[in-house]
C-alpha positions in Angstrom: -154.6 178.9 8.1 -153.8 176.1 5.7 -150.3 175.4 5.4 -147.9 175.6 2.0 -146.7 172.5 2.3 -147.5 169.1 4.5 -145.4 166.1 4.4 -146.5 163.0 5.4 -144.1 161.5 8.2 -142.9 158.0 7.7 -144.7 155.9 11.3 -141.6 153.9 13.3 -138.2 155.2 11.1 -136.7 156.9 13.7 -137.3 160.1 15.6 -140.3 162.6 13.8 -138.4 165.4 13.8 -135.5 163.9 12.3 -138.2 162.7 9.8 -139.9 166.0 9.5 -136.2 167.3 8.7 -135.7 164.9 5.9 -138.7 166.2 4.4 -137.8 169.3 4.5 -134.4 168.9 2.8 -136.2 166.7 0.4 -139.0 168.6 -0.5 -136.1 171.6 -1.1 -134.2 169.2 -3.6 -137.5 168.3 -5.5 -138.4 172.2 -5.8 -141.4 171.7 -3.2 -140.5 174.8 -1.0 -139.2 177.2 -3.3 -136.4 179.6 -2.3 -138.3 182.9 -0.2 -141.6 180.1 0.7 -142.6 180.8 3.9 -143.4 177.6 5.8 -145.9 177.4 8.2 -145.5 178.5 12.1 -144.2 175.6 14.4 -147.6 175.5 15.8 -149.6 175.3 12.4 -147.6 172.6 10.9 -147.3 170.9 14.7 -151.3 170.9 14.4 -151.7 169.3 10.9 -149.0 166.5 11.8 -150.4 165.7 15.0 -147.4 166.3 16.4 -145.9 168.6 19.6 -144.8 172.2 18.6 -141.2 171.0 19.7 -140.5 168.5 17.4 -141.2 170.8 14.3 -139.2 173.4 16.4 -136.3 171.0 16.7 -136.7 169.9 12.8 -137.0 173.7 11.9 -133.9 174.3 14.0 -131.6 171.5 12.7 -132.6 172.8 9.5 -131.8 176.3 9.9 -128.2 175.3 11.7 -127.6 173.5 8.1 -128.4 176.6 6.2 -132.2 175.0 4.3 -134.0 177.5 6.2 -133.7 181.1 7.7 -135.7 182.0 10.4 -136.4 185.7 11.6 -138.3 187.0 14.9 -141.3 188.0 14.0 -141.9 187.2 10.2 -141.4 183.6 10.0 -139.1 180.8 8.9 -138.3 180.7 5.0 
């Protein structure tokens, strides 16, 4: 499966989730990841980053605690 959307994660600025989350929000404010977009499963996108499922789990999460994304069992995070 190709993914929607792939940033590309500053190397040494900080923690990579925390990066992946800025992308997120950012790529929201530039109209990137339109509203309804499915993003790509935590493993997918943890794959094409080269980085453990976790950290996108942990960016997805702070993301969805802040209202950018919604997340549902079973269909996907939007």
């Amino acid at each position: 499966m190709d993914t929607i959307w792939l940033p590309t994660l500053p190397e040494g600025e900080g923690p990579k989730y925390l990066a992946l989350t800025r992308a997120l929000r950012d790529a929201i404010r530039r109209g990137e990841l339109p509203e309804g977009a499915q993003l790509p499963t935590v493993r997918e996108l943890a794959w094409q980053l080269s980085v453990t499922p976790g950290t996108v789990s942990r960016a997805y999460q702070i993301a969805t605690q802040e209202g950018l994304l919604e997340a549902t069992v079973g269909r996907g995070t939007f």
